[in-house]
PLY file of the C-alpha trace (Angstrom):
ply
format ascii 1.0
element vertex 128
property float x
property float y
property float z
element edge 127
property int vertex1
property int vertex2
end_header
97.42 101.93 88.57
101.16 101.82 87.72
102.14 103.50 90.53
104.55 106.60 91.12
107.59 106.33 88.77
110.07 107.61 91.44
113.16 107.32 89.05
111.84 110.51 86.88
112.04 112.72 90.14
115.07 111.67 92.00
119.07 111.05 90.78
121.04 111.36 93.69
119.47 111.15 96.99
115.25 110.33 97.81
114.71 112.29 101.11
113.62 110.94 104.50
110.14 110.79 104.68
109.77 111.17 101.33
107.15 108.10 100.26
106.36 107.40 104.13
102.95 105.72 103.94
101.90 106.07 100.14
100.47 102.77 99.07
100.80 104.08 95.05
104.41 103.01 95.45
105.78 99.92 93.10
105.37 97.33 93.11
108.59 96.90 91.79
111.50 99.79 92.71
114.34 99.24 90.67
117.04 101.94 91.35
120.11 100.27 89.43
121.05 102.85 87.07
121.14 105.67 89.83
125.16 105.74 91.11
125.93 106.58 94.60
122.74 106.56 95.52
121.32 107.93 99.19
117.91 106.80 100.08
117.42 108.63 103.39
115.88 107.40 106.68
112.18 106.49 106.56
112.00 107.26 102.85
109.57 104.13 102.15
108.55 103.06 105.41
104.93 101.25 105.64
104.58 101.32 101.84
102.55 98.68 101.39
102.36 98.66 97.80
106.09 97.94 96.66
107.06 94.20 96.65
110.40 94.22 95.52
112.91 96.48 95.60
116.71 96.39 93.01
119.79 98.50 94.62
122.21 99.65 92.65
126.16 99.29 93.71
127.28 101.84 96.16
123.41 102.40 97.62
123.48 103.61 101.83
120.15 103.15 102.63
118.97 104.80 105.99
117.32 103.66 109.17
113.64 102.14 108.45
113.81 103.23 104.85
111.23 100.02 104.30
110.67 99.62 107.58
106.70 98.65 107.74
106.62 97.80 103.83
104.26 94.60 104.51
104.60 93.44 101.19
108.15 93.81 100.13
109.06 89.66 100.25
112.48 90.03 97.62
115.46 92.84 97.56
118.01 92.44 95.16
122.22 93.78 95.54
123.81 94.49 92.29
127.08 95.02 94.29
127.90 96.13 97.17
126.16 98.86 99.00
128.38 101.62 100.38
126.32 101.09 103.91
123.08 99.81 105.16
121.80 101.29 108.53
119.79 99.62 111.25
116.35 98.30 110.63
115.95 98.80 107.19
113.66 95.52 106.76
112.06 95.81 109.97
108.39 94.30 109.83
108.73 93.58 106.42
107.89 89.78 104.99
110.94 89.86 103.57
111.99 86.11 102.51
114.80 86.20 99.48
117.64 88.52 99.14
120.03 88.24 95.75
123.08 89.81 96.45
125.19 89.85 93.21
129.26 90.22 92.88
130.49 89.39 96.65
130.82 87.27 99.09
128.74 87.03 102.31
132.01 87.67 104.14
132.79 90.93 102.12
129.19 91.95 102.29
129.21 92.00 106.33
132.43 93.76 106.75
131.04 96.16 104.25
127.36 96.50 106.11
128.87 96.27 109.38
126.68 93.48 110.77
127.05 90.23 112.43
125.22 88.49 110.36
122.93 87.94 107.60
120.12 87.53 110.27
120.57 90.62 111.40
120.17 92.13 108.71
117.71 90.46 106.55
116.12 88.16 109.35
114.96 84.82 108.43
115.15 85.53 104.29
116.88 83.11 102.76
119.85 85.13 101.07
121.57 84.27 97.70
125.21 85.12 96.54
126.01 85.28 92.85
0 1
1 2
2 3
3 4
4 5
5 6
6 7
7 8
8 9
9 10
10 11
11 12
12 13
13 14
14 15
15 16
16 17
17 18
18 19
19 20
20 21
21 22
22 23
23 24
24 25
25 26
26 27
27 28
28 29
29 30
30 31
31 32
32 33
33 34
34 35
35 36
36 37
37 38
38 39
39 40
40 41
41 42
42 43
43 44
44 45
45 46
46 47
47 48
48 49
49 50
50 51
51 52
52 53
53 54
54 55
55 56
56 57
57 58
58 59
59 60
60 61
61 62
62 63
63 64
64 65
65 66
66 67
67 68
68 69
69 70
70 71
71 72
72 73
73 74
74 75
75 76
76 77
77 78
78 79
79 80
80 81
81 82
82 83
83 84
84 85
85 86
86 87
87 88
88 89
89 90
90 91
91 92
92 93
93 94
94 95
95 96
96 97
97 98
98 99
99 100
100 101
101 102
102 103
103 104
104 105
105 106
106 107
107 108
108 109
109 110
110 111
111 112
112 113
113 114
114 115
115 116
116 117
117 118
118 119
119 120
120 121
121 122
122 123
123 124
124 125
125 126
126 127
């Protein structure tokens, strides 16, 4: 199985809730081409299936969105997210993070969190 195509449903905004415990999802998501994207609170939690996931500049992703997502090891920036809520890698197995365009200084001013750590936990984290 492929898994769901969620690009063909959503443009603007993937509601909370919306993929919350499908394991069909991935296992890559790559949102780039979507601007100002919103993915809501929850939207992905314990999705098992997706791996990786690409952001596109200008992304706020909500609280848990991949909370739970056991399998999701890489996450990739391509710019700078508008805003990143609490706990949106919680008990994931997350270990690299490619942030591209910024600094790690902009990038926390811009997220609002002390640190990388906080964020991303112990994933090793890459600026380009």
């Amino acid at each position: 199985s492929k898994g769901i195509n969620v690009l063909s449903y959503f443009k603007r905004e993937i509601p909370t809730y919306c993929f919350y415990g499908l394991k069909n999802v991935g296992p890559v998501i790559d949102l780039t081409h979507l601007k100002n994207l919103e993915i809501s609170s929850y939207a992905f939690t314990t999705c098992d299936g997706i791996k990786s996931v690409h952001f596109p500049e200008g992304v706020l992703i909500g609280e848990a969105a991949f909370g739970g997502c056991d399998n999701l090891t890489e996450v990739v920036f391509h710019g700078l997210p508008y805003g990143v809520d609490d706990d949106v890698f919680v008990l994931t197995n997350l270990k690299k993070v490619i942030i591209y365009g910024t600094t790690e200084e902009e990038f926390l001013n811009k997220v609002e969190f002390d640190s990388l750590k906080d964020l991303f936990g112990p994933a090793r984290v890459i600026f380009k």
